[in-house]
C-alpha positions in Angstrom: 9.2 80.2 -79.5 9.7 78.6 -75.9 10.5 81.3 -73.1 14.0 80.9 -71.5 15.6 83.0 -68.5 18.3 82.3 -66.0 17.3 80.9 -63.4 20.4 82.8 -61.4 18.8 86.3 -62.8 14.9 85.0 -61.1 17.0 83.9 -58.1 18.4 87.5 -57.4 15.4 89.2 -58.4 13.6 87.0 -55.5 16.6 88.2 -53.3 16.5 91.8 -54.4 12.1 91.4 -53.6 12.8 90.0 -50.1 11.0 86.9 -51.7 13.3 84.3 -49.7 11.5 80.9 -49.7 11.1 81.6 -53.7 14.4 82.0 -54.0 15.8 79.0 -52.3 13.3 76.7 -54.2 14.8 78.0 -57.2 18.2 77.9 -56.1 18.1 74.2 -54.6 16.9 73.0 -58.0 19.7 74.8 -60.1 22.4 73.5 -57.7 20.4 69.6 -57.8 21.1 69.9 -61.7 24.5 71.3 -61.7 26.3 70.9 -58.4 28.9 73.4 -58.4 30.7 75.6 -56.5 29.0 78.9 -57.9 25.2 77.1 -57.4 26.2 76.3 -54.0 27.2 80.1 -53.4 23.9 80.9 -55.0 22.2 78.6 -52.6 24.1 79.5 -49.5 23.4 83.3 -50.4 19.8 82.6 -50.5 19.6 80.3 -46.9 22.0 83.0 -45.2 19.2 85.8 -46.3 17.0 83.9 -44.5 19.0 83.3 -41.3 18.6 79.5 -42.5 22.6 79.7 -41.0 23.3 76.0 -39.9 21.6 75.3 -43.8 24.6 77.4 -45.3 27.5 76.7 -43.2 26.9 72.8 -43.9 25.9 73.3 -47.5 29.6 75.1 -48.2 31.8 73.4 -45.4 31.3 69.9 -47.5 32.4 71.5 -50.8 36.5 72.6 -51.6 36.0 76.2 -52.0 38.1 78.9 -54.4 35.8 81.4 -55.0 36.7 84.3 -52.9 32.9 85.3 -52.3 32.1 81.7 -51.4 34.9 81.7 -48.4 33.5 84.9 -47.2 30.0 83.6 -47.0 31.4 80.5 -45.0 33.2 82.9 -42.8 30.3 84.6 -41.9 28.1 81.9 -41.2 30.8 81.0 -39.0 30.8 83.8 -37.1 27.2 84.1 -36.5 27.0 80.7 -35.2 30.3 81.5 -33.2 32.4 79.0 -34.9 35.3 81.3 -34.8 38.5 79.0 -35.6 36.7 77.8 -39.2 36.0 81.6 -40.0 39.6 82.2 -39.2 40.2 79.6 -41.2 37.9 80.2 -44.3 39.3 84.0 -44.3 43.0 83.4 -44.0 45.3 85.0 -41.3 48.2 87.1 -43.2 46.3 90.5 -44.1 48.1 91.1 -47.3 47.0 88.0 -48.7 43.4 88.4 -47.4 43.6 92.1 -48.9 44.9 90.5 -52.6 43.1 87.4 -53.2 39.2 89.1 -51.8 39.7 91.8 -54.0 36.6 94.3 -54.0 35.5 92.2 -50.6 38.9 92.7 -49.4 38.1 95.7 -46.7 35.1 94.0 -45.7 36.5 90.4 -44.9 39.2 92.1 -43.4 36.4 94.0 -41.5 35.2 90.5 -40.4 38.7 88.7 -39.4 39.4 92.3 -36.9 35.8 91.1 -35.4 37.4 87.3 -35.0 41.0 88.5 -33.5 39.0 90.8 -31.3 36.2 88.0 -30.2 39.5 85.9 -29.3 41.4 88.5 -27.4 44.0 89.1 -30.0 43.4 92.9 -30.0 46.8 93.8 -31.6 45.7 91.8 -35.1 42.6 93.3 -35.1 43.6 96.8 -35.1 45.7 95.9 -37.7 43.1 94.3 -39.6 40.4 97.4 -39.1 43.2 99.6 -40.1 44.2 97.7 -43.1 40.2 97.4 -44.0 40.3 101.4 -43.9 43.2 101.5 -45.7 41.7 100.0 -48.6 38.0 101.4 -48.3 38.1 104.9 -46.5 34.3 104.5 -45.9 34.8 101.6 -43.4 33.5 103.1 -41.0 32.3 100.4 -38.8 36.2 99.4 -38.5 36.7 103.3 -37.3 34.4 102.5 -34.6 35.9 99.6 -33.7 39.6 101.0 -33.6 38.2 103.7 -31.4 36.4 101.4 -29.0 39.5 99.3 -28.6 41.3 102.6 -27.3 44.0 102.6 -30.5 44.9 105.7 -31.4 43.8 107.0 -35.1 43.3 110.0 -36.6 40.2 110.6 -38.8 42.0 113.3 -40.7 44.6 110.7 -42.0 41.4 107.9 -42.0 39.1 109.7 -44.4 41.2 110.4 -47.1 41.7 109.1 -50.7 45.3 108.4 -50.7 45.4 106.1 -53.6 43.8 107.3 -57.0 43.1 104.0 -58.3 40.2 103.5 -55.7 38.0 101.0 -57.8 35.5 99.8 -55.0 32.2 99.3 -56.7 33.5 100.4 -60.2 35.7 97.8 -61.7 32.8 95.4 -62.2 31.6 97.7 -65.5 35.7 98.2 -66.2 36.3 94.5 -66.6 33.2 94.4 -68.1 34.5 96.7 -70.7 38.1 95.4 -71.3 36.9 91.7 -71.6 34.1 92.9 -74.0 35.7 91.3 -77.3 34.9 87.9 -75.3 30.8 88.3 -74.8 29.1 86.6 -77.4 25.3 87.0 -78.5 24.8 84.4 -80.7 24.5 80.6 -80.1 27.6 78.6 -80.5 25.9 75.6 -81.9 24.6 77.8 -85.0 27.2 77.4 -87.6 27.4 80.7 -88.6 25.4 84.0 -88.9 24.3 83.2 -92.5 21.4 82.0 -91.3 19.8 84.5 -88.8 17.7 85.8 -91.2 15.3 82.4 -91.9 12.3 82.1 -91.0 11.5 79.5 -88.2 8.4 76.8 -89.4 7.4 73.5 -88.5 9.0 71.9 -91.3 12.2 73.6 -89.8 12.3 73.3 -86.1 13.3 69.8 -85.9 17.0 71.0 -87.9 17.8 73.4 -84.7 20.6 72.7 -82.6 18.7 71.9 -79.0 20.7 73.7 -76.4 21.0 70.6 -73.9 21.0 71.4 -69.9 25.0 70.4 -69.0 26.3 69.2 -65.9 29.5 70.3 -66.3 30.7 74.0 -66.7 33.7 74.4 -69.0 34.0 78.6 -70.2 36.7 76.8 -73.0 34.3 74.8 -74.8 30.9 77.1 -74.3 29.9 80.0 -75.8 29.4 83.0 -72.8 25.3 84.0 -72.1 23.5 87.3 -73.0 22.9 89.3 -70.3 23.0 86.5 -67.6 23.3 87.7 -64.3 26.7 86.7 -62.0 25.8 84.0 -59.4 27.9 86.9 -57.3 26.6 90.2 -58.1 23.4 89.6 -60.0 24.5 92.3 -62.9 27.1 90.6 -64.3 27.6 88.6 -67.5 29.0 85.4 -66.3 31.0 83.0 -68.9 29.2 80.1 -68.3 27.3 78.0 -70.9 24.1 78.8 -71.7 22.9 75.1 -70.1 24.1 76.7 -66.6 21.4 78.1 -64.9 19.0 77.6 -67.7 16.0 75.1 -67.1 12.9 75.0 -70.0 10.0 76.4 -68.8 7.5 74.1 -70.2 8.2 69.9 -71.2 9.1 70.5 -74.6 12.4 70.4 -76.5 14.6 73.6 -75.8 15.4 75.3 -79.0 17.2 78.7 -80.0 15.4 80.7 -82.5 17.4 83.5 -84.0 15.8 86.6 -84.9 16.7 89.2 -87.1 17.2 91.6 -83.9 20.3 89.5 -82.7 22.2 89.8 -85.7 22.0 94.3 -85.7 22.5 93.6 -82.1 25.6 91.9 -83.0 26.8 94.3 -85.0 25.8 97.0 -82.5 28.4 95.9 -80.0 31.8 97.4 -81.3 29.8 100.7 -81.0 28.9 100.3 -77.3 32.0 98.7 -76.9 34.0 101.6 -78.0 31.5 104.4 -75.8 31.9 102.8 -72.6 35.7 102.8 -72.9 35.1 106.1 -73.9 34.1 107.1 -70.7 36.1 104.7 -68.4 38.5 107.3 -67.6 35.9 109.4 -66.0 33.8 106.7 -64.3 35.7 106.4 -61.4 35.3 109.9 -61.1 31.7 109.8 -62.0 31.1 107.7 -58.5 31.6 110.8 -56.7 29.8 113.3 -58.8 27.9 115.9 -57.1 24.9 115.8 -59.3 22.2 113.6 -59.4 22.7 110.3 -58.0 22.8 107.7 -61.0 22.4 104.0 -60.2 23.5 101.3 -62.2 20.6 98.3 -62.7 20.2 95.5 -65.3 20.0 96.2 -68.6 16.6 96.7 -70.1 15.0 93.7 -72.1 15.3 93.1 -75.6 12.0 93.5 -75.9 11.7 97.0 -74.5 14.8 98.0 -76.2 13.5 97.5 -80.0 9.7 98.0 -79.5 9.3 101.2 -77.6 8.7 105.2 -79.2 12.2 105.7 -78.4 13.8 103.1 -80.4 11.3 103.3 -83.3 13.8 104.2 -85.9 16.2 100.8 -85.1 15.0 98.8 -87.5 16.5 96.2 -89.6 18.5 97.2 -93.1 16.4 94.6 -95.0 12.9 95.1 -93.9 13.3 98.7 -94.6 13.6 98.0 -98.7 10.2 98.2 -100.6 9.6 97.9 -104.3 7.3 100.7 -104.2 10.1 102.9 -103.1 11.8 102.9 -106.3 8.8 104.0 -108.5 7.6 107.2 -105.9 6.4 110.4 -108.2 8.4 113.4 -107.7 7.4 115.8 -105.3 5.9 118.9 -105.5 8.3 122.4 -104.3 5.7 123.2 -102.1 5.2 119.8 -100.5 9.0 120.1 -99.5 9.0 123.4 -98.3 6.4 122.1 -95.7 8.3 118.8 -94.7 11.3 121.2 -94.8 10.0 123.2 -92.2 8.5 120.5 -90.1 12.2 119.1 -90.7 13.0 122.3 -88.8 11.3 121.8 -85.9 11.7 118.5 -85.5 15.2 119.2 -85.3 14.8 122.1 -82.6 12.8 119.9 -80.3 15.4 117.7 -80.4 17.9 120.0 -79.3 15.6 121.2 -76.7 15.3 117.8 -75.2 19.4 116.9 -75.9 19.8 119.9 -73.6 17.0 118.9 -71.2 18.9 115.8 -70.9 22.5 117.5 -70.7 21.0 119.7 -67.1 20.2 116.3 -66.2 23.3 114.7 -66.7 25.6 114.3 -63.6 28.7 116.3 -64.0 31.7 115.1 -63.4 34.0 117.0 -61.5 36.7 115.0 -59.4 37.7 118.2 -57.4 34.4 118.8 -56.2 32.7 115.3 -55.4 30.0 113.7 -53.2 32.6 111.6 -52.2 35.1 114.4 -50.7 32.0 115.7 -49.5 31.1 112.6 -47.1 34.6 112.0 -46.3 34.9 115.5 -44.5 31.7 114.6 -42.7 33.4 111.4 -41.8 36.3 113.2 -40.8 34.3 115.8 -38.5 32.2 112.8 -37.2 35.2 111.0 -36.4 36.7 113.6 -34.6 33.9 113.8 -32.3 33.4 110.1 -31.4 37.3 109.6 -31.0 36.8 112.3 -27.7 33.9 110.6 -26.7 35.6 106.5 -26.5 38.8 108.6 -24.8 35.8 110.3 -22.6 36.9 113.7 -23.1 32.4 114.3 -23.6 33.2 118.4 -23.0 35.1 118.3 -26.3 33.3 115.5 -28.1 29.8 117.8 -27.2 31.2 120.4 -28.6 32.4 118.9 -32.0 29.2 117.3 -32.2 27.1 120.4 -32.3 29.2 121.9 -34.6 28.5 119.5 -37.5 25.8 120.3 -39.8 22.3 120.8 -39.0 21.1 118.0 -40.6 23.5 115.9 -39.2 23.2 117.4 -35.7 19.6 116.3 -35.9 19.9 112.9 -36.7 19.1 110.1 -33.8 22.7 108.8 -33.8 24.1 112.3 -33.5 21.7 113.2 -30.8 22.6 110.0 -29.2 26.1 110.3 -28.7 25.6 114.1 -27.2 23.4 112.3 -24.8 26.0 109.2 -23.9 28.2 112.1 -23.9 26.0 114.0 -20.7 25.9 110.5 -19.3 29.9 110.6 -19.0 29.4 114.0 -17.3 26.7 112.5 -14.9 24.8 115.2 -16.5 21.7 112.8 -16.0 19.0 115.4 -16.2 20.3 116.5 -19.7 21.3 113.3 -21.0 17.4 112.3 -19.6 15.7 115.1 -22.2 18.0 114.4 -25.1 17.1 110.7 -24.7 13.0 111.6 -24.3 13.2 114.4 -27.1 14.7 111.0 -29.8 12.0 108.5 -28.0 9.6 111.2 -29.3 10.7 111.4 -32.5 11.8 108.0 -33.4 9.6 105.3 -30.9 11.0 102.7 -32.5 14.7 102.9 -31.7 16.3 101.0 -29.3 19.8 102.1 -29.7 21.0 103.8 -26.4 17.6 103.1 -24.8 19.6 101.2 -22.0 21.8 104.5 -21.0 18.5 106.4 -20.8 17.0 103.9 -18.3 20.1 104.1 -16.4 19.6 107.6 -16.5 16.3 107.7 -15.2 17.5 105.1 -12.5 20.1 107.7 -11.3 17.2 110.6 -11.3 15.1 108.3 -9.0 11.9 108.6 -11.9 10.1 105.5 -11.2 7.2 105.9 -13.5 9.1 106.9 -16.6 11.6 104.1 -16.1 8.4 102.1 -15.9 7.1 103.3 -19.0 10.2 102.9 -20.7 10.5 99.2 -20.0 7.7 98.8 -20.5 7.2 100.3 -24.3 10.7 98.6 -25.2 9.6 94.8 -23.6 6.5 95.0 -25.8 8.5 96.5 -29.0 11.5 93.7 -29.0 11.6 90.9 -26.3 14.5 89.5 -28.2 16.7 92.4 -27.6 18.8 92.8 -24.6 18.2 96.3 -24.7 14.6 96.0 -23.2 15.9 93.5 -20.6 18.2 96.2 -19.4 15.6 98.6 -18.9 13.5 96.3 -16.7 16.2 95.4 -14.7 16.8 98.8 -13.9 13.1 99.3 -13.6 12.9 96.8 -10.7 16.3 97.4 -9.3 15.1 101.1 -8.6 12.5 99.7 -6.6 14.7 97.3 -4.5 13.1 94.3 -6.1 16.2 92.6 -6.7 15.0 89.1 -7.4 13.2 90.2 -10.2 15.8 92.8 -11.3 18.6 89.6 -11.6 16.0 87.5 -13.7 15.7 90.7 -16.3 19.3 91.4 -15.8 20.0 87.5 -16.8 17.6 87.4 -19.7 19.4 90.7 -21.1 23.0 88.5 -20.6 21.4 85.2 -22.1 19.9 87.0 -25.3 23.5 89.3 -25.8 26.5 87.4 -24.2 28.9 90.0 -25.8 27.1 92.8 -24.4 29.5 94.0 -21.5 27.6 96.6 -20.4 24.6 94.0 -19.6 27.6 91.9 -17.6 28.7 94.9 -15.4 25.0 96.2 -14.9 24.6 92.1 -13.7 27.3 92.6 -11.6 26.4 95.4 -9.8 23.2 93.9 -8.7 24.8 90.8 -7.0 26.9 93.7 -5.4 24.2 95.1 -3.7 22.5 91.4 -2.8 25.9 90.8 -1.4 26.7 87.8 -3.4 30.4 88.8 -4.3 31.8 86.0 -5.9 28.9 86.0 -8.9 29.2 90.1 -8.8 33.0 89.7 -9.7 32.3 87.0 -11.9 30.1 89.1 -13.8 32.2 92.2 -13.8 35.4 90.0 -15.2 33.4 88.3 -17.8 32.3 92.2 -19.0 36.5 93.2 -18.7 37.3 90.1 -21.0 34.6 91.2 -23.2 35.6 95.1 -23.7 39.0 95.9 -21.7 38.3 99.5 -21.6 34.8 99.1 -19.7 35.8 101.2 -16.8 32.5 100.3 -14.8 33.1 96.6 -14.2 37.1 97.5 -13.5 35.3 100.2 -10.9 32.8 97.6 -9.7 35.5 95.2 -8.7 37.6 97.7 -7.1 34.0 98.4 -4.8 33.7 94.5 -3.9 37.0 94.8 -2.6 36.9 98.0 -0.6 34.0 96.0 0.6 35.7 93.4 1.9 38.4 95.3 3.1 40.9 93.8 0.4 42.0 97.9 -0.3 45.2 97.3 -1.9 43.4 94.6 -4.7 40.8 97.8 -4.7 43.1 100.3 -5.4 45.3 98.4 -8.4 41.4 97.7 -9.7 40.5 101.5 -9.6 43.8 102.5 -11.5 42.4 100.3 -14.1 39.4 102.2 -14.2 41.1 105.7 -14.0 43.6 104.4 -16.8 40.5 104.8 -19.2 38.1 107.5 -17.7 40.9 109.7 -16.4 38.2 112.8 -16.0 35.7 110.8 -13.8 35.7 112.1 -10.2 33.7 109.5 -8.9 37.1 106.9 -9.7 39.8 109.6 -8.2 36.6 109.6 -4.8 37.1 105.9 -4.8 40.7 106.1 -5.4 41.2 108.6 -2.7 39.3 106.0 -0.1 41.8 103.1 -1.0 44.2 105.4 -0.1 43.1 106.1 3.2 42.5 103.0 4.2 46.2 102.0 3.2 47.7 104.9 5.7 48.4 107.5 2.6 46.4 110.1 4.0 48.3 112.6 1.9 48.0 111.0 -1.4 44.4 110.1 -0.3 43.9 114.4 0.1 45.8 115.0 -2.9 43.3 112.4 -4.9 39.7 113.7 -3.4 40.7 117.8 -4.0 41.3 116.3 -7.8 38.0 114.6 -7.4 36.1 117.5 -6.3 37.6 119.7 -9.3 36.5 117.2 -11.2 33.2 117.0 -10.1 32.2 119.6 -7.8 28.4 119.4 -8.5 28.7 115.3 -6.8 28.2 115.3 -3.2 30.1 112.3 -3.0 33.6 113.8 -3.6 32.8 116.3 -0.6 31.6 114.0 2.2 34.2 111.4 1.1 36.5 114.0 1.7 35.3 115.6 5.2 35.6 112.3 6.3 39.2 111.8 5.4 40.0 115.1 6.6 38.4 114.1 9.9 40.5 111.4 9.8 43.4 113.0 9.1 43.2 114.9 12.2 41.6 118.1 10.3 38.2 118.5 11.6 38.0 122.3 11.2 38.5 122.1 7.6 35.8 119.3 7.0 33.4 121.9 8.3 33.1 123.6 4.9 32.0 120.8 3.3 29.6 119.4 5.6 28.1 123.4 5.4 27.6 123.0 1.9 26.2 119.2 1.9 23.9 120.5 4.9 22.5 123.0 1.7 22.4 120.6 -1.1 21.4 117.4 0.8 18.9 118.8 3.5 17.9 115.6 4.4 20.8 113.1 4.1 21.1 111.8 8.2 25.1 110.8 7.6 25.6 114.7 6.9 24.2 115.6 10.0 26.3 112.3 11.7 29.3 112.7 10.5 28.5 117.1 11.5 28.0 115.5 14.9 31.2 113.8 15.4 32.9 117.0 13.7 31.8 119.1 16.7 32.3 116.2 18.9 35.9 116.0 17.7 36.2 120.4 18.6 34.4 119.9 22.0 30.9 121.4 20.6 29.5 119.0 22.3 25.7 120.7 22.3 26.2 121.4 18.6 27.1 117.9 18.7 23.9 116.4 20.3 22.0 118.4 18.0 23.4 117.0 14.8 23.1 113.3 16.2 19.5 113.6 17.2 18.7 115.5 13.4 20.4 112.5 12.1 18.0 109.8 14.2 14.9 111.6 13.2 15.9 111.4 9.4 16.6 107.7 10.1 15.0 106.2 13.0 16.1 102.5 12.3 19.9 103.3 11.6 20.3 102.4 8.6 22.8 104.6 8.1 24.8 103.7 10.7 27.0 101.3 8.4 29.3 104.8 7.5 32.3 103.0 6.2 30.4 103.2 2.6 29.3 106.8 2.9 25.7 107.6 2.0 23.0 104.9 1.8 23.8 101.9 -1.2 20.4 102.9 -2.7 22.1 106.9 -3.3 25.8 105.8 -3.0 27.4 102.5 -3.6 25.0 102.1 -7.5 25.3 105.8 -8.4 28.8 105.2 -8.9 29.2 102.0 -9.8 27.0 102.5 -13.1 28.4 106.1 -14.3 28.8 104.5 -17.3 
């Protein structure tokens, strides 16, 4: 008897093994002897695992697709290679139809067109799109995130629910399976009948077999359906191809079918499974949420395995079990019986034990009380939390976080956000040891390394920040990430050639990264190249509208160039998302006083120091106004209480001067100018327009985010 598999089950197995170059070999010679639209998915699938993307996108772009799953896998080569129109167009624009004709894949290519309407500035269809995508799959979460990035306003309670009870995702592949069983066929269509399973295959016989021939054409009216062969789309699947698809001889001889005995009780076997599984259909769906041991569905066991093992001993064929010598056994003694009795007995009992062994094994299925429900109220509390931290209310969002489960709570993305969260706060000393306490743990991670180096760049710690870029250069050099950190590394010690090259290779490697755009931006700021800064900072606004630090850094190049009513309408962009940042109201404040509206401008810094009353910032920016304003005794206070915090900071003990100058304290006066020259001999705080020196004041708040 000749071997036979599908080549489409060998195909996914090499998937499923990370075994890619196996797989395509395969695949490329299935689809070179039937060309097809599901061997060309099968093929595409396998180059696309291998980031072979060009290979897929031209493979399926030269071939009318109708299969749903093939048009998804064009869309998403699309995207990666940033081919954005054709994805659009692959996928479909009207979200009902997208939502009917993907099916099971419908919340995830929905998923994929919110990532094209939002990669093309069409942020209205893409929240509709991630909300549809939740609406049909609750788990979505990736759409969640992106709703909540994009500022929409959703609420996870009504997110992470079940609203509809016919949720099917990820069971309705063993449904159909079950309702279009009177249509799977074991046998060989080219045997005439079933008559003949029983004879024996010889020499003198094989040449009167029907060779099953290797078609090129793939008609489900005319050939019979395959045993057990995988789906070119989930590789678990029977298919209703012929048995020629995906088929290929494994050695050059004639391919034959030889029927066995087995096939026929296997036949006959079917009406049986048939009727269990639809049996238990009605509680499958429920089953996917049971709170007992996790079950996974795989490929059926072989043939092989099925009728030879311990287990299946006693399925053996009607005919082979008669035996002449059966009907001429002597009778058997009383005692002889009472012993096989009794062993009867036991048998029986251990049998019971090990049905209810296997009962405490089996998951229960309770739809009240379900994994399910269980990881949607996670999703729900989780959700909660990360909505307050993209609307940068961190107090709140730090609190919901650390009221989550422990587990949870102690996860690296948990820990992450609390620390992002701190960041908000310019709470850099706490966000610093959250960020060092997950670099312990998990070395490997990049994700929020970039706000920790920022971090350490607003604590002034030059040799962690060294370390740090320097662990995360050697761990990835193809993620931005590391870049960032080296920039920030080099920008902290005023090497700000070599901090723009880093800063650049972060931008080149992530375009879409805005953060790495406004962090670019910032650094031209301070070289004084202005028009490449605001380029910068309104490539990182077209990226992510709600990033409030390029919106602040272009307000800053402005004040710098005196242009205070472009600065202000800028800030009030920046405000409009971090409403709670004191550090936007100090810069507000400024604009204002520049313009004349020294009461708004007062108004706007007493906000900014109840905002923030731990930055120095808000109070000098503030003494000076009031100086300004014609209020010199009042500026005193704050001056006092800089003079404690800031010992050493000579435009304190400047601006302290020209306070007392202002009340005729003219020694007290002297005394505060001369402090000031012998913390800064060369004057380079004499530029007091800005406040404190750029190195302290113009970055600080320029990256608070």
């Amino acid at each position: 008897m000749i071997v036979q598999e599908p080549i489409q089950v060998i195909v996914w197995d090499c998937l499923n093994n990370y075994e890619f170059d196996n797989a395509i070999f395969l695949a490329e010679r299935l689809h070179a002897e039937v060309a097809s639209e599901e061997t060309a998915f099968l093929l595409g699938t396998c180059y696309y695992r291998a980031r072979r993307l060009n290979e897929a996108h031209y493979l399926l772009q030269n071939i009318p697709l109708t299969l749903p799953q093939a048009r998804f896998l064009l869309a998403k080569c699309c995207v990666d290679l940033k081919l954005y129109k054709d994805a659009e167009i692959a996928l479909g624009t009207n979200l009902d139809i997208v939502a009917s004709e993907f099916g099971e894949q419908a919340p995830y290519a929905l998923q994929l067109l919110a990532k094209i309407f939002n990669t093309t500035e069409r942020r209205t269809k893409a929240a509709d799109a991630s909300r549809k995508a939740l609406a049909l799959n609750p788990f979505m979460w990736k759409s969640f995130l992106q709703l909540c990035n994009m500022g929409e306003k959703v609420e996870p309670h009504q997110v992470f629910q079940i609203n509809n009870a016919e949720f099917t995702f990820g069971v309705s592949t063993l449904v159909n399976l079950v309702s279009n069983s009177e249509n799977i066929s074991f046998v060989n269509s080219n045997i005439p009948n079933n008559a003949n399973m029983n004879a024996n295959v010889t020499p003198n016989n094989v040449s009167n077999r029907t060779p099953m021939t290797m078609s090129t054409s793939i008609t489900p009216e005319t050939q019979a359906p395959v045993k057990r062969m995988h789906s070119v789309f989930s590789g678990m699947a029977p298919i209703p191809f012929s048995p020629s698809f995906g088929m290929l001889p494994m050695e050059e001889s004639p391919i034959l079918y030889t029927p066995t005995l087995t096939d026929s009780n296997e036949q006959k076997a079917i009406p049986k499974i048939v009727n269990s599984l639809r049996a238990h259909v009605g509680q499958l769906k429920d089953a996917v949420f049971s709170p007992g041991p996790r079950c996974t569905l795989g490929p059926a066991p072989r043939r092989s395995s099925r009728l030879f093992s311990n287990n299946n001993s006693s399925y053996s064929v009607k005919e082979n079990n008669k035996s002449p010598s059966r009907k001429f056994v002597a009778p058997k003694s009383p005692r002889k019986n009472k012993q096989r009795t009794a062993k009867n007995i036991k048998s029986n009992s251990d049998t019971n034990e090990r049905t209810k062994n296997i009962e405490t094994l089996t998951p229960t299925i309770t739809p009240k009380n379900t994994n399910g429900v269980a990881l949607l109220n996670l999703l729900k509390e989780l959700g909660e939390a990360y909505k307050s931290l993209t609307l940068l209310d961190c107090k709140n969002a730090i609190k919901l976080f650390q009221e989550i489960p422990p587990k949870q709570l102690a996860s690296p993305w948990v820990q992450t956000m609390i620390a992002r969260a701190h960041y908000e706060l310019a709470q850099y000393d706490a966000a610093a040891k959250i960020f060092a306490e997950i670099r312990k743990q998990h070395p490997n991670r990049t994700e929020g390394m970039d706000i920790y180096s920022t971090c350490l760049w607003h604590l002034q710690r030059e040799a962690q920040l060294s370390a740090l870029a320097q662990e995360l250069v050697e761990l990835d050099k193809n993620n931005s990430i590391s870049w960032l950190a080296a920039g920030n590394c080099f920008s902290l010690h005023k090497e700000r050639e070599t901090a723009l090259k880093f800063f650049k290779r972060a931008v080149q490697i992530d375009p879409e990264a805005a953060y790495a755009h406004a962090l670019l931006g910032h650094e031209y700021a301070v070289a004084e190249e202005t028009d490449k800064a605001l380029t910068s900072f309104r490539t990182a606004v077209s990226i992510d509208p709600r990033n409030y630090v390029a919106w602040f850094g272009i307000a800053t190049v402005y004040a710098r160039q005196e242009r205070w009513k472009a600065s202000e309408v800028h800030i009030r962009r920046a405000l409009a998302v971090h409403p709670h940042s004191g550090v936007l109201r100090c810069q507000l404040g400024l604009a204002q006083a520049a313009l004349g509206k020294m009461d708004r401008a007062l108004a706007t810094l007493e906000r900014a120091v109840a905002l923030d009353t731990e930055n120095p910032l808000c109070r000098f920016h503030r003494a000076s106004v009031l100086l300004r304003a014609g209020r010199p005794q009042d500026a005193l206070s704050d001056l006092h209480h800089l003079k404690d915090i800031a010992p050493r900071e000579s435009l304190v003990y400047y601006l302290l001067g020209k306070v007392h100058n202002k009340l005729g304290n003219s020694h007290l006066a002297l005394m505060h100018f001369s402090w000031a020259t012998d913390l800064d001999p060369k004057g380079t705080g004499g530029h007091i327009k800005e406040g404190f020196d750029p190195s302290k004041q113009e970055d600080p708040p320029e990256r608070t985010s």
